[in-house]
N, C-alpha and C positions, 0 to 999 in steps of 0.2 A: 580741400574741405571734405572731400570723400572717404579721405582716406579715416578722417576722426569718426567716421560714422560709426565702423566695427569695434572701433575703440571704446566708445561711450556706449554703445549696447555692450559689450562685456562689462564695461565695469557695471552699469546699472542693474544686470545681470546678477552678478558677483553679490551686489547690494541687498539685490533682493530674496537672494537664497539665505546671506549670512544675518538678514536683522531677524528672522522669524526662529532661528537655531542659538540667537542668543539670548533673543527673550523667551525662548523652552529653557535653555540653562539657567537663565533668573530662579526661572519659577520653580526647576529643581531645586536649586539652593537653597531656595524660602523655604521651600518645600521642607526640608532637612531642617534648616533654621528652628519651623514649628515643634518639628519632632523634640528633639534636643530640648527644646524650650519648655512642652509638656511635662520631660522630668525632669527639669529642675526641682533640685532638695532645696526647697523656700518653705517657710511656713503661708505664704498666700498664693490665693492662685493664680498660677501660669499664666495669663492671656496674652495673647500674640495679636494684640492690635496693632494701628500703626503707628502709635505711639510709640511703642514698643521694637517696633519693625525698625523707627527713626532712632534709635539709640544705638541698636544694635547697628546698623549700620554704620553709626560716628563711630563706632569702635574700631572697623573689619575694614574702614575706608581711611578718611584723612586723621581719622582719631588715631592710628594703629601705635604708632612712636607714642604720646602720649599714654597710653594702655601699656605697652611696654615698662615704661616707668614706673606705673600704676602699679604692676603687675610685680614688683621686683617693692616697691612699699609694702603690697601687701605679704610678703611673703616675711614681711621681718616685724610686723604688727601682728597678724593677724594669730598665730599661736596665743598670744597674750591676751587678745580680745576674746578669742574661744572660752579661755581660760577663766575670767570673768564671767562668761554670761553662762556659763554653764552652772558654775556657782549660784548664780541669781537664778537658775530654774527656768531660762529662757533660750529660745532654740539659737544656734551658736552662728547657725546663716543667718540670721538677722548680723553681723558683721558687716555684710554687703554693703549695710545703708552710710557707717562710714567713707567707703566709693562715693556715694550720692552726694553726700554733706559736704566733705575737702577734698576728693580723690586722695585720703590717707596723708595729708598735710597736716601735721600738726598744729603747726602757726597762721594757719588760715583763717582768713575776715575777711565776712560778707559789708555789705554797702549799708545794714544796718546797725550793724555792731554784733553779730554774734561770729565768736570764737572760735577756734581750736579744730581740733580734728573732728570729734560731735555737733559743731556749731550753735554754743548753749549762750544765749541770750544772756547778759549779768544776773537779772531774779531769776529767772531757772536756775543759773547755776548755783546760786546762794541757796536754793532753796534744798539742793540737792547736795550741800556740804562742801562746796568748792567757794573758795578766797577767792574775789577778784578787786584788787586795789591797784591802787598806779605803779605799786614795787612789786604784786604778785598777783598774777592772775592763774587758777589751777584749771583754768576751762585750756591751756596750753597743755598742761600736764595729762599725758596720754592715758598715763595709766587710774589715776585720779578720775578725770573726765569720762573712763570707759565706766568706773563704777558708776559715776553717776547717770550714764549713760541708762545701762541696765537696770535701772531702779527706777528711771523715768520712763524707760518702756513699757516693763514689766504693771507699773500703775495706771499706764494708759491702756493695756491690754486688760487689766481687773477693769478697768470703768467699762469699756467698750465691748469686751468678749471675743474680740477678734482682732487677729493682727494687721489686715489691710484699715480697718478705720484707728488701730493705732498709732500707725509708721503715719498716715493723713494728719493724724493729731500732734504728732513728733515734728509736723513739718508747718502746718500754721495753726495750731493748739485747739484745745480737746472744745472750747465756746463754740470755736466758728463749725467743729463739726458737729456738735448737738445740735447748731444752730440751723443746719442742712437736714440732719438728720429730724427735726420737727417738720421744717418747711417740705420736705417729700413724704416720709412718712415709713420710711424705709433703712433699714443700719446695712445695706447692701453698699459696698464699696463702686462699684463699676458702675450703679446706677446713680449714684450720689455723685459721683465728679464731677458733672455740669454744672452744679449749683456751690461749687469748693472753687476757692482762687485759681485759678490757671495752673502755675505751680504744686499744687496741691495736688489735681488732677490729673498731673503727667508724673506723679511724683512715687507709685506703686510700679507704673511701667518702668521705669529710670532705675528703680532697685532690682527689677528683675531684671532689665538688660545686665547691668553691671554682677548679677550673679551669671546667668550666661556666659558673659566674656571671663569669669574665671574660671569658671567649670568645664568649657569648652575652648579657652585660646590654642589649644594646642592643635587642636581639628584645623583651627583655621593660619595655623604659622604663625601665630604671635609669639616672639619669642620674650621671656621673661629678662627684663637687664636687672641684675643681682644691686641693691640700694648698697652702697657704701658700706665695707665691712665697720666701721665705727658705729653704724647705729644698727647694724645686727646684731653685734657682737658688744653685750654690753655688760659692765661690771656697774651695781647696785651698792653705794656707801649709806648705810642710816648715819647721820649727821645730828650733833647737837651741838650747839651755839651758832656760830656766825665766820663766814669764809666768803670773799668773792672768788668769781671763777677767774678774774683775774689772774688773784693770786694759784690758782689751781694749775692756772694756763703754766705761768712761770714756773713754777715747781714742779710738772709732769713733762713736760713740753708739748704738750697738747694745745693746737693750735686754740685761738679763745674761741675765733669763730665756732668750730665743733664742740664747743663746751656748749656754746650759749643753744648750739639746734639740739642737743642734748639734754638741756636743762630751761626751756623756753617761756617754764609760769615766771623764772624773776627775772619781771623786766629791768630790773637795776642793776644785774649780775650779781646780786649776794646773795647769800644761799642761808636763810637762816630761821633759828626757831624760835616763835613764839611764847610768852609765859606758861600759856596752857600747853602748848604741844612739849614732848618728849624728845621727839625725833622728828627729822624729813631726811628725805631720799636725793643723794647725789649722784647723779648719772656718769659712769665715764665708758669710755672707749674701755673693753677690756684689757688688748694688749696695753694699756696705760697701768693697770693698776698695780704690776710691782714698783712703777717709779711712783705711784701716789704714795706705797704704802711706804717707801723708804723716803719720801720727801718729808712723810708725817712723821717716823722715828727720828727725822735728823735734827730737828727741835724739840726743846724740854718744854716749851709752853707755847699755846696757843689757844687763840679763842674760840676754841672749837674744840669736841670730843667725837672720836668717829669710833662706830662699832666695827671692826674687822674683821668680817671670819677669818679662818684660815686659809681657803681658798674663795675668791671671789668671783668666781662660775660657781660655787657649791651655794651660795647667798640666798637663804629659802624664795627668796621673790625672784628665782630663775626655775625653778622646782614647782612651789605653790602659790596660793593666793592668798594679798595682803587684804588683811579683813580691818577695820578699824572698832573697836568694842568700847560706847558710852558705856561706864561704871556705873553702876545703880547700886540706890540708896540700900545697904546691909549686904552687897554681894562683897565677897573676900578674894584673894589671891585663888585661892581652893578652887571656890565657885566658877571662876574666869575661865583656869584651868580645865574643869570637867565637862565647861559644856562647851570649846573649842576641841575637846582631845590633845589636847597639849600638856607641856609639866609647867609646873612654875617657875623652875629656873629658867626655860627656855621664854618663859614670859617678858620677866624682869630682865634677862640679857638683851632680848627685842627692845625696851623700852627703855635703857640707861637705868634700871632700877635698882638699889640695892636689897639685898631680903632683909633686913631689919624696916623698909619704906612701905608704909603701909596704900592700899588702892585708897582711893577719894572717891565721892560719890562726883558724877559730871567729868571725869576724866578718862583722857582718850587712850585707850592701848591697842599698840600693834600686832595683829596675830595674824601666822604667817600658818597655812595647813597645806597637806597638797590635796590638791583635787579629788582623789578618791575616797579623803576620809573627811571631807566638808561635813560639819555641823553647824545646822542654822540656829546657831543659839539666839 
């Protein structure tokens, strides 16, 4: 028994030198943590509560794998979302809050019903131009749903004036926070989350972790896993009439499953356009698309007309951003033309049109600009 004596005073020893050196290390780290955290490029501000503290930590602990994944979605999303919201005049880290809504899941659904990678309730999305029916839902559709995305931000930031009680309003809508915002007396975000649903309340610290873990994964070893060259690498078909991916599957050999996580608004697998639309967008795997395009030359008829550039990496919607332009009553071909910066022919190519087809008042056309010569017509 004596001999455990010297034993258990060492290790209690040992014990008690190493728990006070590990909690200095903590507190360095948080330490650092805050730093980093102060300049985050967000449009809201920083605070490093412990709200905040508890995110960031699911990321850097048992989150880290999951973040990885994350981390490797966004790198093949996030270009495009930039892309958009810079167009719509809205700062381009707001991207982030995609992280929050699906971790960058396209096909994701909450326990309420709301969709997609933005998770837009059916009236929001209807309201903000996206289809959602049992054969097509566009709150799936990335690129679609990011616009609408930035247009319901950007409205919630003109009503509010500030982007923390926007992204509040993005996440349990603009009523329940005027309705906060009476009840205190105050449009102060960090003083208003008490009286905001729970989720609501944790829901600015949660956008700021998840900008954090992007800005900084690499401080902390996170390493990026690269998302499936098939959906980085993506070849853009405009499409008019009607094709399933089925048949796509067969005649490219592109597996169907990869069609369908590539093309995820038609729940029914057909891919098609309605009376009023001109075009819709088919997604493929790039290296696919010399066998799509020789699958398409190898029949003389079909219920479908695809536009094909020349090269399908050159497809202005890898380049610039896809605008969609209601015709108003007495505007011309001309007029559509001068206040996108575009020519006409490149209009009517975009939209199956021929030049003798004249525009329609209420109809929709595609215009494709790049980024630097954006006109908000």
């Amino acid at each position: 028994m004596k001999k455990l004596i010297p034993w258990t005073l060492m290790v209690m020893g040992c014990m008690l030198w190493y728990v006070p050196v590990s909690h200095a290390a903590y507190h360095d780290e948080d330490d650092l943590i805050e730093q980093r955290f102060l300049q985050l490029d967000v449009p809201v501000a920083p605070v490093y509560d412990e709200v905040a503290k508890w995110y960031v930590n699911r990321y850097l602990t048992y989150g880290r794998r999951d973040a990885s994944l994350m981390l490797g979605r966004a790198r093949a999303w996030f270009p495009m979302i930039e892309q958009v919201f810079a167009a719509h005049d809205i700062p381009t880290s707001l991207k982030y809050l995609a992280i929050v809504e699906s971790h960058l899941y396209p096909d994701a659904e909450s326990e309420v019903g709301a969709r997609g990678m933005w998770q837009f309730m059916p009236s929001t999305a209807r309201l903000y131009g996206l289809k959602v029916s049992a054969r097509r839902d566009e709150r799936l559709d990335v690129y679609r749903a990011t616009v609408a995305a930035a247009r319901f931000l950007k409205d919630l930031h003109r009503e509010f004036g500030d982007w923390e009680l926007a992204l509040a309003a993005y996440n349990c809508g603009s009523g329940r926070v005027q309705q906060a915002i009476n009840q205190v007396g105050t449009t102060n975000y960090w003083r208003l989350r008490t009286y905001l649903p729970r989720q609501t309340a944790r829901y600015v610290p949660a956008f700021l972790a998840a900008a954090y873990v992007w800005q900084y994964h690499r401080v902390h070893g996170i390493e990026v896993r690269p998302a499936p060259s098939w959906l980085r690498d993506q070849a853009v078909v405009m499409l008019k009439g009607r094709v399933s991916l089925r048949a796509v599957s067969e005649g490219t050999g592109v597996p169907l499953a990869i069609l369908r996580q590539l093309n995820p608004a038609w729940e029914g697998g057909i891919v098609y356009t309605t009376t009023e639309e001109r075009a819709v967008l088919l997604h493929l795997p790039q290296a696919a698309f010399p066998a799509f395009r020789a699958w398409v030359k190898s029949r003389s008829k079909w219920d479908f007309e695809v536009n094909i550039q020349p090269n399908a990496q050159r497809d202005p919607i890898a380049s610039g951003l896809l605008r969609l332009h209601r015709v108003r009553v007495g505007e011309r071909w001309a007029d559509v033309a001068q206040a996108y910066g575009v020519s006409i022919q490149e209009l009517q190519r975009w939209n199956f049109l021929s030049a003798d087809e004249p525009v329609v008042p209420g109809m929709w056309l595609k215009v494709y600009q790049p980024i630097g010569t954006w006109h908000n017509a």
